[in-house]
C-alpha positions, 0 to 999 in steps of 0.5 A: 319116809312117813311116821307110819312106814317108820313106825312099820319098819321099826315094829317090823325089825322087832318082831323079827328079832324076838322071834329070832330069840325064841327060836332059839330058847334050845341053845341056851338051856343048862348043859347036862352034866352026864357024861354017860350020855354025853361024851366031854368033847359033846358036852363041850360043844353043848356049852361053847354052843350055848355061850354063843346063844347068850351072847346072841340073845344080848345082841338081840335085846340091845338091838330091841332096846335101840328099837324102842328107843326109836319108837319113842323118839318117834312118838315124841317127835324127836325121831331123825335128830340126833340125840348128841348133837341135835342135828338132823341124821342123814337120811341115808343112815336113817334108811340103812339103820332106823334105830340110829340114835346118832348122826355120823358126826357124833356116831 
């Protein structure tokens, strides 16, 4: 794969996972605590809800992490070596995760 459709893919990912975490700035917000409006077991849900939003947005931003990571590899011309080891990773694992830092031996 060239440089460019890496860089295409990686950008890509990022894109979606940002848009994915926006898309879900709702969930996470403060749970209200009126329990006029809101019955306990409604506001329970509210907060397990928003427990699992966060908990999502924290996959997302490591992810994006391991993607930028990626970028960088890529514009200093590390990318596809592992950054353990020093081997080529596979291409097989590059195609199923571009973020790979690693190759399946030091993974």
């Amino acid at each position: 794969m060239s440089d460019a459709r890496i860089r295409e893919t990686l950008t890509a990912l990022k894109a979606e996972l940002v848009a994915l975490s926006e898309g879900a700035d709702d969930d996470r917000k403060p749970v209200e605590l009126d329990q006029q409006s809101v019955g306990r077991l409604s506001r329970m849900d509210s907060l397990q809800v928003q427990a699992m939003a966060k908990a999502a947005d924290a996959r997302r931003a490591q992810e994006i992490r391991r993607i930028d990571a990626a970028l960088q590899r890529l514009e200093e011309g590390d990318y596809g070596w592992c950054v353990e080891c020093g081997e080529a990773i596979e291409i097989k694992r590059l195609e199923i995760d571009p973020a790979a830092p690693r190759c399946s031996g030091c993974a």
